[in-house]
C-alpha positions in Angstrom: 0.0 0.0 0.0 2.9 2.5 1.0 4.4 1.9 -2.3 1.6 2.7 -3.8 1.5 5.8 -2.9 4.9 6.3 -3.2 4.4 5.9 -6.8 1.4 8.2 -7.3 3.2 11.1 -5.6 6.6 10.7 -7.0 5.3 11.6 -10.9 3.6 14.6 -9.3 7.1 15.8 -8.2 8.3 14.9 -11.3 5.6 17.2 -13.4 6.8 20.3 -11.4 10.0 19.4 -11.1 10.8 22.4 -13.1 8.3 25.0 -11.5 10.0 26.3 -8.7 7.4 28.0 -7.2 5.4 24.9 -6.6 8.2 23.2 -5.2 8.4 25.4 -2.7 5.0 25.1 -1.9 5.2 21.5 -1.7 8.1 21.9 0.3 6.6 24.5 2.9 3.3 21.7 2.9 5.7 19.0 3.9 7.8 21.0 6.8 4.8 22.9 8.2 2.4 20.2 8.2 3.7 16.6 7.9 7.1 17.0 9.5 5.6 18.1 12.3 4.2 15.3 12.7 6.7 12.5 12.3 9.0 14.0 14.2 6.7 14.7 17.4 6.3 10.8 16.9 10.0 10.3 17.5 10.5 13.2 20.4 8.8 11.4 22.9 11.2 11.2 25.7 10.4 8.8 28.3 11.2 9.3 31.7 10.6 7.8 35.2 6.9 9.5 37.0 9.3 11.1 40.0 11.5 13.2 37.7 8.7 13.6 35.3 6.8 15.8 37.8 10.1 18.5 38.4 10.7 19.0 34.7 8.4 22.3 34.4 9.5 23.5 37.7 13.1 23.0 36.2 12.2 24.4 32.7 10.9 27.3 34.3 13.8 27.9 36.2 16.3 27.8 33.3 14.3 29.6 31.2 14.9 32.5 33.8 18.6 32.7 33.4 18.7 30.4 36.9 20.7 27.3 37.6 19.1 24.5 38.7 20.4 21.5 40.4 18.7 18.3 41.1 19.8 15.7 44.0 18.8 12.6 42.2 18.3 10.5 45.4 16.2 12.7 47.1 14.6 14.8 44.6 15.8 17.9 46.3 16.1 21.2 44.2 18.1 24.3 44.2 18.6 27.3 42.3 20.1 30.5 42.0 20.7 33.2 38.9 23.3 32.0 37.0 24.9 35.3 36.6 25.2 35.6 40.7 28.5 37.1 41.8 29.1 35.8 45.4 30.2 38.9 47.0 26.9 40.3 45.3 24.5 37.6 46.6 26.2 37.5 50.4 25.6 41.6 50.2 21.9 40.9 48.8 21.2 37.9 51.3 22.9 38.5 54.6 23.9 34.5 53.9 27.3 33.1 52.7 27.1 31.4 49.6 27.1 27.6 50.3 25.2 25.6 47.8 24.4 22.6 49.5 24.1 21.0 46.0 28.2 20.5 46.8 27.6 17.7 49.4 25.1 16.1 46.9 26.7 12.9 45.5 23.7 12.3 43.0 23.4 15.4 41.4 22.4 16.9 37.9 23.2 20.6 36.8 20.8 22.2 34.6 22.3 25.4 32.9 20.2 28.3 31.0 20.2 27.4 26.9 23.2 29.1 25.0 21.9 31.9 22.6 22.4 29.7 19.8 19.6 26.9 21.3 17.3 30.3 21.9 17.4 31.1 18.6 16.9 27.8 17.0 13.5 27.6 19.4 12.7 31.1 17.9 13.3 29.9 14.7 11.2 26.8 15.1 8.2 28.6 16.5 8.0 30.6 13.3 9.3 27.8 11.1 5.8 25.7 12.5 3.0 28.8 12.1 0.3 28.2 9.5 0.3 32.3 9.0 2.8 32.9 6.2 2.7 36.5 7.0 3.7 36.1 10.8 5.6 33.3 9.6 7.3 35.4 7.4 7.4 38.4 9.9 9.0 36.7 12.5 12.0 35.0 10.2 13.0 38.5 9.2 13.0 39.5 12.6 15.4 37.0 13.3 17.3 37.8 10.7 17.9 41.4 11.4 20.3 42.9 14.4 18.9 42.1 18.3 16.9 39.5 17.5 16.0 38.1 20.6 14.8 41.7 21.8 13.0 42.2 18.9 11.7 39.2 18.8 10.3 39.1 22.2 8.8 42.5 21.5 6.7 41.7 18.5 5.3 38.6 19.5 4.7 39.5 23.3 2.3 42.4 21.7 1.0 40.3 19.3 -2.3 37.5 19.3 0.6 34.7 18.8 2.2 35.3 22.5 0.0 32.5 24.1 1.4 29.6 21.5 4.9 31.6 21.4 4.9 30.7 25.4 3.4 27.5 25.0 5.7 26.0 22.2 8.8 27.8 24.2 7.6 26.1 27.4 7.5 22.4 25.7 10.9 23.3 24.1 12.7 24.0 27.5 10.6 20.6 28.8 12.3 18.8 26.5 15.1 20.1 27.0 15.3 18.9 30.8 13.8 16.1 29.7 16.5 15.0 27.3 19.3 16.0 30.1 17.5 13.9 32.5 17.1 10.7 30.1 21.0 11.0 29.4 21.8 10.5 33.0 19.8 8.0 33.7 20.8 6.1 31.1 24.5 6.8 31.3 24.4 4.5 35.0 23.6 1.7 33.4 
């Protein structure tokens, strides 16, 4: 049956083979709305129901420019801005800085993304809209100097900022989810 199909679509490509236009349409059809799908098929990252319920928490954290450690025995979290400056946080605090993360001996670190990993979520929330014009909005955005500032501002005052949030949330998910997975499977 699959071949079958194969075979009615392929002479399709071949009779616009020449007629770039189409092509690209065919080719924006395919990324925006099958792609999608095969690849959430494959994303699905699997992890155990105790670590499963800290990933938003985590997420969240990270996506505020905080590090976030986990004590993987006991489920214990802790967190701080990653850009503290120890002098800074014992002025702000009245506390010395001791993470007790350091007498942990099950412990997982998770970091804020690099810019580069910001972007390529930015990119893939525009890459996945069904608008071509916000579609197309937001990719010049990105491709123009600030960015991420400019970014932000357009879609925060736009109708998109709910799925912008949404789609960036799942993003950092998986992301804690991945780091999580790796570990866990890196004791065996």
């Amino acid at each position: 049956m699959q071949h079958g199909l194969l075979n009615q679509i392929l002479p399709i490509l071949s009779a616009v083979r020449d007629d770039k236009e189409k092509l690209e349409r065919i080719l924006a059809f395919l990324e925006s709305e099958i792609l999608p799908e095969v690849e959430s098929k494959d994303d699905v990252i699997k992890i155990p129901e105790k670590y499963e319920a800290l990933v938003s928490g985590i997420a969240q954290h990270i996506s505020f420019g905080q590090i976030c450690h986990l004590n993987m025995d006991t489920l214990e979290l802790e967190d701080y801005p990653a850009s503290i400056d120890i002098e800074e946080w014992e002025d702000m605090t009245g506390e010395e800085f001791a993470p007790k993360y350091l007498q942990w001996q099950n412990v997982l670190s998770f970091e804020p993304m690099d810019s580069s990993e910001s972007f390529r979520i930015m990119e893939g929330f525009a890459g996945q809209l069904n608008n071509n014009k916000m579609q197309n909005t937001l990719l010049d955005i990105l491709n123009r100097r600030k960015p991420f500032a400019h970014f932000n501002r357009y879609i925060h005052n736009s109708d998109y900022r709910d799925k912008w949030l949404a789609f960036k949330n799942a993003a950092y998910e998986k992301h804690v989810r991945e780091i999580i997975y790796l570990k866990l499977h890196k004791q065996d």
